[in-house]
C-alpha positions as CSV (number, residue, x, y, z in Angstrom):
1,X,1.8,-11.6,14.3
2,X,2.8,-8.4,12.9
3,X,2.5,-4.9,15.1
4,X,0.9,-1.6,14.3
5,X,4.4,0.0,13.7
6,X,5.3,-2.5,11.6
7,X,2.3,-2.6,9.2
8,X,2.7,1.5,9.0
9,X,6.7,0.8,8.7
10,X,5.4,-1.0,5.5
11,X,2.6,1.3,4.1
12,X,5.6,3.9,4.1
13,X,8.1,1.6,2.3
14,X,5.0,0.5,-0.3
15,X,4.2,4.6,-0.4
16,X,8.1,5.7,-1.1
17,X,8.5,2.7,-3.8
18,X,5.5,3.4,-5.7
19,X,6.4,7.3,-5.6
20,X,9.6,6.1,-7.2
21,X,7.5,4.8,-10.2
22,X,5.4,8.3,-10.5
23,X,2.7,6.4,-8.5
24,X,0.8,7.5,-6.0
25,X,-2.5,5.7,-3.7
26,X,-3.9,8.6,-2.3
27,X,-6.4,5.9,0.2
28,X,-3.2,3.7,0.4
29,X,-3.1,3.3,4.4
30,X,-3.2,1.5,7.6
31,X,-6.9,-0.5,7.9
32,X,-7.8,1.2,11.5
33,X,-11.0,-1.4,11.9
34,X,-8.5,-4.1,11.6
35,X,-5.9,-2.3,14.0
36,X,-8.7,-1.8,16.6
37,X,-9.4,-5.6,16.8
38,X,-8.0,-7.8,19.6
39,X,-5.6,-9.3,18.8
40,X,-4.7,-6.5,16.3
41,X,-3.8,-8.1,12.7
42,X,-2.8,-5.1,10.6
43,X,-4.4,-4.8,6.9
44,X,-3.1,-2.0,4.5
45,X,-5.4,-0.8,2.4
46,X,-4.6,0.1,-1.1
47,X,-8.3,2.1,-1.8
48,X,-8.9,3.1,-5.0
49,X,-7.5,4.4,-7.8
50,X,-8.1,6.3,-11.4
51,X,-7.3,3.9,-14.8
52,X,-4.4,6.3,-15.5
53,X,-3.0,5.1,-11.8
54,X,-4.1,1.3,-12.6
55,X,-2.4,1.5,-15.8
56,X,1.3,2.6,-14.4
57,X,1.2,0.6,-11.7
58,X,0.6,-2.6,-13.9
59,X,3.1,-0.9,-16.1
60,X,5.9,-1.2,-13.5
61,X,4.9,-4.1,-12.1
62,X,5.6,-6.0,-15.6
63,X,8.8,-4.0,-15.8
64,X,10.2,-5.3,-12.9
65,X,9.1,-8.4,-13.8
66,X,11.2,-8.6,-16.8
């Protein structure tokens, strides 16, 4: 099972790599519902995004791919 501090040590390593593409998830966080359970299972949510922000994240996605 993974820990709070470990799911928000990740949504800060997803946030920097994506930022290193142009890309930023302005919802892109830590699911509290899911870190209030018992036992806590941490979710990250990605949220929503505009098509521009859909488009370049697909965009890099198939360039690292390649």
């Amino acid at each position: 099972m993974h820990s709070p501090a470990e799911a928000d040590a990740c949504v800060q390593e997803l946030r920097a790599a994506l930022a290193a593409h142009g890309i930023a998830l302005p919802s892109l966080g830590l699911d509290l519902p899911a870190l209030a359970s018992r036992p806590a299972r941490p979710l990250i949510t990605l949220g929503a995004c505009n098509l521009l922000t859909a488009q370049a994240l697909a965009a890099a996605l198939r360039r690292g791919a390649a």
